[in-house]
C-alpha positions as CSV (number, residue, x, y, z in Angstrom):
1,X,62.8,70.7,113.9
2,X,64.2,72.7,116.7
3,X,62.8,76.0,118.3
4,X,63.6,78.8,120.2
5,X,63.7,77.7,123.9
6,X,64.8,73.9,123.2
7,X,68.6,73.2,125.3
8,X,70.2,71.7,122.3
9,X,69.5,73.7,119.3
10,X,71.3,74.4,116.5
11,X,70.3,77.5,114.4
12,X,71.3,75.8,111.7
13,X,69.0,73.0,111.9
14,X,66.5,75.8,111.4
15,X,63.6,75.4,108.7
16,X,63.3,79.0,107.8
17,X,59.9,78.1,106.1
18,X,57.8,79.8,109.0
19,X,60.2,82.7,109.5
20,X,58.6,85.0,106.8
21,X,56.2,86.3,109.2
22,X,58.6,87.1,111.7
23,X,60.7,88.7,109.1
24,X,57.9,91.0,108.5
25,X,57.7,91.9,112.1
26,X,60.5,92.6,112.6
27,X,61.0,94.6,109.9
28,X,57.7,96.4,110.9
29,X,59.0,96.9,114.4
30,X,62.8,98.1,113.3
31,X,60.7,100.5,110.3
32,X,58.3,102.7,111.5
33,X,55.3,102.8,108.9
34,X,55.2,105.8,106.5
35,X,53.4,107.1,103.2
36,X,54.0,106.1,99.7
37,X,55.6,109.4,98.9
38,X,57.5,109.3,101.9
39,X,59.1,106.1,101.5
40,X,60.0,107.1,98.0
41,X,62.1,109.8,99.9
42,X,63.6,107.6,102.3
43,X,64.2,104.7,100.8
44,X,68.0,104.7,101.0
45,X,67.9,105.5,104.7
46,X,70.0,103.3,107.2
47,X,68.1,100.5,108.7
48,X,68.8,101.5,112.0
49,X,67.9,105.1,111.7
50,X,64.2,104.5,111.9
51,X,62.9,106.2,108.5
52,X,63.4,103.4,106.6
53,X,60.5,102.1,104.6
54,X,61.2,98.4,103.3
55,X,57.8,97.0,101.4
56,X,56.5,94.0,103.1
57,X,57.7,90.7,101.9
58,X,56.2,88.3,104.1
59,X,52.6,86.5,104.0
60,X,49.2,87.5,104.8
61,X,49.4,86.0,108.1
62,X,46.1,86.0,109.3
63,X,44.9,82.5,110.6
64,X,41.2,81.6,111.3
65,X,41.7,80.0,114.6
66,X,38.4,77.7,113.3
67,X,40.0,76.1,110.4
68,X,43.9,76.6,111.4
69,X,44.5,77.7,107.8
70,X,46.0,80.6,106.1
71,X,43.1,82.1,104.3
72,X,43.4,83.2,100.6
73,X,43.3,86.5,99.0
74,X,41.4,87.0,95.8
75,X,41.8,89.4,93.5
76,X,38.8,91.9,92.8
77,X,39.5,91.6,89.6
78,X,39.9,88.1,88.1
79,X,39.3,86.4,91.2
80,X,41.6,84.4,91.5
81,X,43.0,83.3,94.9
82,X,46.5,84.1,95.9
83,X,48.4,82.4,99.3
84,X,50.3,85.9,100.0
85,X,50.1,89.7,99.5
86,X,53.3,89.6,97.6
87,X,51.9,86.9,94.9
88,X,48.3,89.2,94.6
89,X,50.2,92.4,94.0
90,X,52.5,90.9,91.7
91,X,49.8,89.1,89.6
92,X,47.7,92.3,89.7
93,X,51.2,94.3,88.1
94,X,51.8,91.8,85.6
95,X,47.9,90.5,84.7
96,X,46.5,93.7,84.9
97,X,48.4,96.4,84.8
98,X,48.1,98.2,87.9
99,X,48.8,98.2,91.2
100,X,47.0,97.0,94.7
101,X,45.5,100.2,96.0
102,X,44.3,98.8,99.8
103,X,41.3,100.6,101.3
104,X,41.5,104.4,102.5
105,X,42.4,105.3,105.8
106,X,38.7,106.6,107.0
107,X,37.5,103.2,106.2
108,X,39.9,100.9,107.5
109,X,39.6,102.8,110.8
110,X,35.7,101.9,110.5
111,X,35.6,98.3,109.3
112,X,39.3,96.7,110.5
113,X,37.8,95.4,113.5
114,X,34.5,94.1,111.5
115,X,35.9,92.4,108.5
116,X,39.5,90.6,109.1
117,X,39.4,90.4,104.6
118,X,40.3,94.5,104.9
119,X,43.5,93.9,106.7
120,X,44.3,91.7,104.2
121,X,43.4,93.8,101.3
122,X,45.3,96.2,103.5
123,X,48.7,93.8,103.3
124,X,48.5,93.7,100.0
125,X,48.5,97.1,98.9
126,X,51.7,97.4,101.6
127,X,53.5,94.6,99.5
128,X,52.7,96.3,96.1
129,X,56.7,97.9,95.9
130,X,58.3,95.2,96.5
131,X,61.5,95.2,99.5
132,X,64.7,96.9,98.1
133,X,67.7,94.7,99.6
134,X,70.3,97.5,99.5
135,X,73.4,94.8,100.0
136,X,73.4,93.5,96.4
137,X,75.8,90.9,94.9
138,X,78.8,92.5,93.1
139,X,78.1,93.1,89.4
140,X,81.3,90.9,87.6
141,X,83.0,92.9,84.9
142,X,84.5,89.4,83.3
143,X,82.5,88.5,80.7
144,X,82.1,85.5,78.5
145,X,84.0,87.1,75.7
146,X,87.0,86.6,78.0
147,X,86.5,83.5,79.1
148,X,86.2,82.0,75.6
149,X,89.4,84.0,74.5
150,X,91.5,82.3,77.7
151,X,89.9,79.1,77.1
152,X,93.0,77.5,74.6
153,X,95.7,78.8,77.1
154,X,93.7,77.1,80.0
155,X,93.2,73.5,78.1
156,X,97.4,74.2,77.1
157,X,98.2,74.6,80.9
158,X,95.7,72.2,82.0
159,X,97.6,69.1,79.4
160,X,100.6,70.1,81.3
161,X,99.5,69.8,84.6
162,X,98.0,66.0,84.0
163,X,101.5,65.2,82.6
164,X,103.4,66.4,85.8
165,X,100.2,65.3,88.2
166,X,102.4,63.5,90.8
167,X,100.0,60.4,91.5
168,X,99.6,59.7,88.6
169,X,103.4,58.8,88.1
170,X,103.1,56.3,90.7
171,X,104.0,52.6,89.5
172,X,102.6,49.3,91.1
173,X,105.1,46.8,89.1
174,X,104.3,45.7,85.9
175,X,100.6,46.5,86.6
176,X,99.0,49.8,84.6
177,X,97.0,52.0,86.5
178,X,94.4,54.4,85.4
179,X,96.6,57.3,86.5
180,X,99.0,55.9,84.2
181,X,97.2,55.8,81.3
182,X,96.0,59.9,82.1
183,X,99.0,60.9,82.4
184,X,100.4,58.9,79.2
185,X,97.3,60.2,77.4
186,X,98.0,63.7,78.3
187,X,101.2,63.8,77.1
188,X,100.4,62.6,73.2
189,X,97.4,64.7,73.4
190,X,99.9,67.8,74.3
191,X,102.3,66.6,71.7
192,X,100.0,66.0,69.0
193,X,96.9,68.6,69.9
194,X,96.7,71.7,67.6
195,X,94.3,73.9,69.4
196,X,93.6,76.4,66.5
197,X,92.2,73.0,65.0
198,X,90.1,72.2,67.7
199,X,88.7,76.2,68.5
200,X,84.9,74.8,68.4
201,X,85.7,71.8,71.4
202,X,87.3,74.5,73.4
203,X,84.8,77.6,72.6
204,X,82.1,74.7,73.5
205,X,83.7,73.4,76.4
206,X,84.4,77.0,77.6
207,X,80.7,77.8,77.0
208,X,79.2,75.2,79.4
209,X,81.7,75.9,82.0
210,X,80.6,79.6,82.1
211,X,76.8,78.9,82.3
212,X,78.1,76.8,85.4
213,X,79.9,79.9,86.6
214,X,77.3,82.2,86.1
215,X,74.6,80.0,87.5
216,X,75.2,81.3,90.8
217,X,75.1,84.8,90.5
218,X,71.7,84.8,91.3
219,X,72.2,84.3,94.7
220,X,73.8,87.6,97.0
221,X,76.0,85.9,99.1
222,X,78.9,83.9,98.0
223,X,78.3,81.0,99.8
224,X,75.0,80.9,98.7
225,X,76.5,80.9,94.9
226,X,79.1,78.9,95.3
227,X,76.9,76.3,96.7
228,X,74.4,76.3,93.5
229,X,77.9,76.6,90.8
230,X,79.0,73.4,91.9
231,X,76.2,71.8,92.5
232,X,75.9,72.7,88.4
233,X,79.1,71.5,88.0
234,X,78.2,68.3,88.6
235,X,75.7,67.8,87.1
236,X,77.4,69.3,83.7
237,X,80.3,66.3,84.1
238,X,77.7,63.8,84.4
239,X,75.5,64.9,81.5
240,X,75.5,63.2,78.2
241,X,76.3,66.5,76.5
242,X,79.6,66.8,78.2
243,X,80.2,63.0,77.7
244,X,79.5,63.3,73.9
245,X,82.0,66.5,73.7
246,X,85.0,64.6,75.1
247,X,84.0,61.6,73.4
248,X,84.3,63.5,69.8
249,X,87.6,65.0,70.5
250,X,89.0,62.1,71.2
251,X,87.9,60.1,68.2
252,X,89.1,63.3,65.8
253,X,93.1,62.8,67.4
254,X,92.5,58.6,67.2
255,X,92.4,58.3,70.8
256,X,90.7,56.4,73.4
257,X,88.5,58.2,75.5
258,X,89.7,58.7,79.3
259,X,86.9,59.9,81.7
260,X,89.5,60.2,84.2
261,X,91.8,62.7,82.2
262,X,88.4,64.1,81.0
263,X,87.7,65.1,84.6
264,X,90.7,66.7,85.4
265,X,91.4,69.2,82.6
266,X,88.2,70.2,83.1
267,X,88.1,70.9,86.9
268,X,91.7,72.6,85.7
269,X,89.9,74.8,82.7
270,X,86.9,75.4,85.2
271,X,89.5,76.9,88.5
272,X,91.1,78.6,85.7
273,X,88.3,80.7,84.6
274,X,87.4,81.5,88.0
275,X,90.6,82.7,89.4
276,X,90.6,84.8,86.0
277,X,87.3,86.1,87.1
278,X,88.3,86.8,90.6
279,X,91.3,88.7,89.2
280,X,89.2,91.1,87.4
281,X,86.6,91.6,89.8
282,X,88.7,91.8,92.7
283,X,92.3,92.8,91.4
284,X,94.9,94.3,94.0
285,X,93.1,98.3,94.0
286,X,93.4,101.4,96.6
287,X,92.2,98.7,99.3
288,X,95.9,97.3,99.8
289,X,97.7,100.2,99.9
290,X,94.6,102.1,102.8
291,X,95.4,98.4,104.7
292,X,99.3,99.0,104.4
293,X,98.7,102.7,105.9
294,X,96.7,101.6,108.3
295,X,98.5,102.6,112.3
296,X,98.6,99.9,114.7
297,X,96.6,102.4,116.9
298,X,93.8,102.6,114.3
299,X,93.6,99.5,113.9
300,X,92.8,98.8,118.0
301,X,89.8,102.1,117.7
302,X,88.6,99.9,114.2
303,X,88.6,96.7,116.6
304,X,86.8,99.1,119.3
305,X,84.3,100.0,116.8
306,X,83.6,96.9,115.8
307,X,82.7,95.6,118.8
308,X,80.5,98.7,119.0
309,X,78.4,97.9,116.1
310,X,77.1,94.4,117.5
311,X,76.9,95.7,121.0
312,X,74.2,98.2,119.5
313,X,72.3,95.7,117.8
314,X,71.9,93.5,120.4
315,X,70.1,95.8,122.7
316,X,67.6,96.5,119.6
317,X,67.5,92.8,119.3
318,X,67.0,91.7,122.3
319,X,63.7,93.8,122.6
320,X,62.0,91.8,120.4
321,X,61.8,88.6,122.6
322,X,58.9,87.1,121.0
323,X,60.7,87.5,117.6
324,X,62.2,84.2,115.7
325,X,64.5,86.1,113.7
326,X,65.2,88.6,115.8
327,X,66.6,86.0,118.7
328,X,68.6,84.5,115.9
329,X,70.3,87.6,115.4
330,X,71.0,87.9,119.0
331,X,72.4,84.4,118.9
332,X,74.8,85.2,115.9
333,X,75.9,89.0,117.5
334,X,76.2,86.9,120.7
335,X,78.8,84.0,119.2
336,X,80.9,86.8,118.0
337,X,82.0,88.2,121.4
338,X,85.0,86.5,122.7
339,X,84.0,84.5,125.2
340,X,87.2,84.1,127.7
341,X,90.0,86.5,126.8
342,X,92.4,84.3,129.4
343,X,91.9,80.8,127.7
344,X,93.0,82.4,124.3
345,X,95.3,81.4,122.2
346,X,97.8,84.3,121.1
347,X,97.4,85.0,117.9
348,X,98.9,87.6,115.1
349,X,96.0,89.8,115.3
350,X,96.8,89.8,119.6
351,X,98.4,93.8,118.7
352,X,95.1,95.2,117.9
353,X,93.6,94.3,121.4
354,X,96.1,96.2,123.8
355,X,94.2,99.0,124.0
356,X,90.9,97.8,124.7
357,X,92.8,95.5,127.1
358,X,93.6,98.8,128.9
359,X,90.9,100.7,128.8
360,X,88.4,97.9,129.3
361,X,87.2,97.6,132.9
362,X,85.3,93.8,132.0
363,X,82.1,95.4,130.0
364,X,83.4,95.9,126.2
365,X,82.7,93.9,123.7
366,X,85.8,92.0,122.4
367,X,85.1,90.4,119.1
368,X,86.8,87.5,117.4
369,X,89.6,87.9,115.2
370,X,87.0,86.8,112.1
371,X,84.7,89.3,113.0
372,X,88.0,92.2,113.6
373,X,89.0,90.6,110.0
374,X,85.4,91.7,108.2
375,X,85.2,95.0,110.0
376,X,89.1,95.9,109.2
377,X,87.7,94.9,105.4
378,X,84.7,97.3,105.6
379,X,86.8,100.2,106.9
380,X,89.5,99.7,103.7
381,X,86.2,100.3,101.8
382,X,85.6,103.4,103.2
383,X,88.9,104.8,104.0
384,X,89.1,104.3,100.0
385,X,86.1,106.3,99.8
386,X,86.6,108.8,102.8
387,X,89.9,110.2,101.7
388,X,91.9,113.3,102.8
389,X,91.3,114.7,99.3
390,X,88.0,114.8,99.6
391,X,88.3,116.4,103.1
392,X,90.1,119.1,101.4
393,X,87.8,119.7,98.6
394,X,85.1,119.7,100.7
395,X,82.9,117.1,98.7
396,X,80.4,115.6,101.0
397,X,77.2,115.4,99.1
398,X,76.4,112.0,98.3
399,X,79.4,110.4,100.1
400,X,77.5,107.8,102.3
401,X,75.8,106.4,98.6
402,X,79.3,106.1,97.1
403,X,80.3,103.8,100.4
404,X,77.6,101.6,100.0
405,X,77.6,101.0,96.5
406,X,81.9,100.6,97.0
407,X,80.9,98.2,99.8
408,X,77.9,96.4,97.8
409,X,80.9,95.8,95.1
410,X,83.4,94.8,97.3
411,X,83.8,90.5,96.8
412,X,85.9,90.7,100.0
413,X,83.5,92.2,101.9
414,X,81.0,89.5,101.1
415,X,83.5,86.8,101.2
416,X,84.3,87.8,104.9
417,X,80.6,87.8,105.4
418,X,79.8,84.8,104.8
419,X,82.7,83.5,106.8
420,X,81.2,84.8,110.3
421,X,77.4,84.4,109.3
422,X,77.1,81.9,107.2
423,X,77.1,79.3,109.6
424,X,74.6,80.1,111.7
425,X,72.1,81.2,109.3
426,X,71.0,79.3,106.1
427,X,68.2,81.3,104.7
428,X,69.7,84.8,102.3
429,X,67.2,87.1,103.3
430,X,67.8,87.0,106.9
431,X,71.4,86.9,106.4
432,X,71.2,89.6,103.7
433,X,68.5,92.1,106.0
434,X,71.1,91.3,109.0
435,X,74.2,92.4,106.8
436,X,72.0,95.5,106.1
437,X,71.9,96.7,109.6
438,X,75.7,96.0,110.1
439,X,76.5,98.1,107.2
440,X,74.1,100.7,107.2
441,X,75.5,101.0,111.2
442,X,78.8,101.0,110.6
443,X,78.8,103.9,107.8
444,X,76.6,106.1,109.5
445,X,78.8,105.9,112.0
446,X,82.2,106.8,110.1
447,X,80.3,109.4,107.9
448,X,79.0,111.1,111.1
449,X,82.7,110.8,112.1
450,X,84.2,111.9,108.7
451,X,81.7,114.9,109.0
452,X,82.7,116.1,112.1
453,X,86.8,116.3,110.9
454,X,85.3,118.3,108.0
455,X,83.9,120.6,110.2
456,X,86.7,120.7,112.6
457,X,89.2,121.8,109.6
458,X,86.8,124.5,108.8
459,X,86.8,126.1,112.1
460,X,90.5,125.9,112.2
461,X,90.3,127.6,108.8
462,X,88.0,130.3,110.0
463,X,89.9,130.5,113.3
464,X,92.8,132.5,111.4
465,X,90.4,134.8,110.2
466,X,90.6,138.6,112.3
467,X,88.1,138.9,115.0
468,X,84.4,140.0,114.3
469,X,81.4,141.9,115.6
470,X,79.4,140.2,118.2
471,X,82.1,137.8,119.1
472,X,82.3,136.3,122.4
473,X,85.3,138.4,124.7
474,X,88.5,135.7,125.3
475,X,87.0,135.8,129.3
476,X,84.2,134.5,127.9
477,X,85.6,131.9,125.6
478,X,87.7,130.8,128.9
């Protein structure tokens, strides 16, 4: 397995196995510790601002350098022996009720140096509230109920696709292929098929194909559940369940079964459903019409700023040397610089670069058109959010929540994600906690921005207003 330091590495090849602790040190080091009643009240604070409070996820790390083993926590209760913090505080919520309450502070400062089981007594009652991930998958809004009412106009189109599938028209002589026989299959199927007839095959067929569907949403980031959906999938066309379905259809219309036609109307049915899905929970909204707005010249300051945003996390990065996952966030913010802007390729995206091509004097960071792409994505989101009308209203209470939670439900957003960090990093939680810190830096930023044009309208509102007492002379104000 490859580590930090080696010449030939890929981050990729990474077993993130061993990278808990580290996660939970650098959390530690990017959170400064506070109270339980103060991270109630700054829970939803940016990652980068330094008042967040994230509960600790990662193991009780301390190792007996006699035996080389993790030692165990037990429970003062039951006494059971747990491997982490997490696992004691959860069995102690779930067994018993309550929560882990870790030793007071006038006694830890006493006996932490004396007895190593009180700093683990102390990580679990850290790990009691578990880590709030504030980058959540989007909630779909297309539900099974749909699915099973487009599933006969799916199988319909689907029978006509396999008739007009072009290789399966393709003769060798006399000889019958199996595309032929599909494709003739399909056609008396389509001619002879009454699907109000046949509403339990489809509702049943429909059914299994959305538990494949669904099976991913588990996971936050779309690679991540698309990986885990067809891998389901699969193992749904090779089951004896979906077998045994085709097979009794096909011996209700007198016909012989055809695994190969079986196959393909149901990969049809199954891309069906999804782009249905995708439709509803990512249809054509304000998003299109803030990109279509959007100034050349705004888009080269969004390009600016998103070179910004990495530049700022790599010097917080890059602090932590000793880190795991913090150098493999420095490699990732690192791949996404451009590394020679002469050896290029022109590309359509070459307009938003002109500026920083003039003001740059060799020391900004230029990012890659990918990484432009997400960032371009993000700012729809908030210009969506951020609006003039809003501006004039004056409502500004709450606004950074509303961006986050628009961003959290944005599929685009996490499709574009995926697309610049997905291959580098394989584990969720790292990607997920680094997403975090790109996000949360990113809208703090704009909102700051946005907050200063709100206040900038109000002093020209109050600048038409007649002079007042104790107002500085106009050879002062010069």
């Amino acid at each position: 397995m490859a580590r930090p330091g080696d010449d030939d590495f890929e981050w990729n090849d990474f077993d993130f196995s061993d990278f808990d602790d580290d996660f939970d040190e650098l959390e530690e080091a990017t959170n400064p510790e506070t109270s339980d009643d103060e991270a109630d009240n700054t829970e939803d604070e940016p990652l980068d601002g330094g008042n967040a409070t994230h509960g600790s996820l990662a193991q009780a790390t301390s190792t007996s350098p006699a035996s080389g083993e993790k030692p165990k926590i037990p429970c003062d209760l039951c006494n059971r022996e747990y491997a982490t913090a997490g696992w004691l505080s959860r069995h102690k919520r779930e067994s018993h009720g309550i929560s882990s309450e870790g030793p007071s502070k006038a006694n830890s400062d006493n006996t932490a140096q004396d007895n190593p089981e009180d700093k683990l007594q102390k990580k679990a009652s850290q790990a009691s509230k578990p880590r709030k991930i504030k980058v959540k998958r989007p909630t779909s809004t297309y539900t099974k109920e749909d699915a099973l009412k487009d599933g006969p106009e799916l199988l319909i189109q689907a029978l006509e696709a396999a008739v007009k599938y072009p290789p399966w028209h393709v003769t060798i002589g006399t000889f019958k292929t199996p595309g032929n026989t599909a494709a003739q299959t399909a056609k008396e199927l389509l001619d002879t098929l009454d699907i109000s007839q046949h509403t339990q095959f489809v509702g049943n067929l429909c059914g299994l194909l959305w538990d494949v569907i669904v099976s991913g949403d588990r996971a936050t980031l779309c690679s991540a559940a698309y990986e885990h959906m067809f891998r389901q999938y699969y193992l749904l066309c090779s089951g004896k369940i979906y077998i045994a379905l085709w097979k009794d259809l096909m011996t209700s219309v007198c016909k012989t079964p055809c695994p190969l036609l079986h196959q393909f109307l149901t990969r049809q049915v199954f891309e069906g459903l999804l782009r249905k899905r995708h439709t509803v929970d990512a249809p054509i909204s304000s998003e299109a019409r803030v990109a279509s707005t959007m100034t050349p010249e705004e888009e080269q300051v969004v390009r600016y700023i998103a070179g910004f945003i990495p530049f700022a996390l790599l010097k917080k990065y890059r602090k932590l040397a000793n880190n795991k996952v913090a150098q493999l966030y420095v490699h990732i913010l690192q791949q996404w610089r451009v590394s020679s802007v002469d050896n290029r390729p022109s590309t359509f995206l070459l307009y938003t670069e002109l500026w920083i091509n003039e003001v740059s004097r060799g020391g900004l960071f230029m990012v890659k058109d990918e990484v432009y792409l997400f960032f371009r994505r993000v700012e729809n989101v908030v210009r969506s959010t951020a609006n003039l009308e809003q501006l004039r209203q004056g409502k500004l209470s709450g606004l950074r929540d509303e961006i986050i939670k628009n961003l959290e439900s944005s599929y685009i957003v996490n499709k574009y994600w995926c697309d610049i960090a997905t291959a580098h990093i394989s584990n969720e939680k790292v990607s997920m906690a680094l997403l975090e810190a790109v996000l949360h830096k990113y809208v703090n930023l704009r909102c700051r921005a946005f907050a200063d044009a709100y206040i900038l309208v109000q002093r020209r509102k109050n600048s038409d207003v007649g002079s007042k007492k104790g107002e500085k002379s106009l050879r002062k104000s010069l």
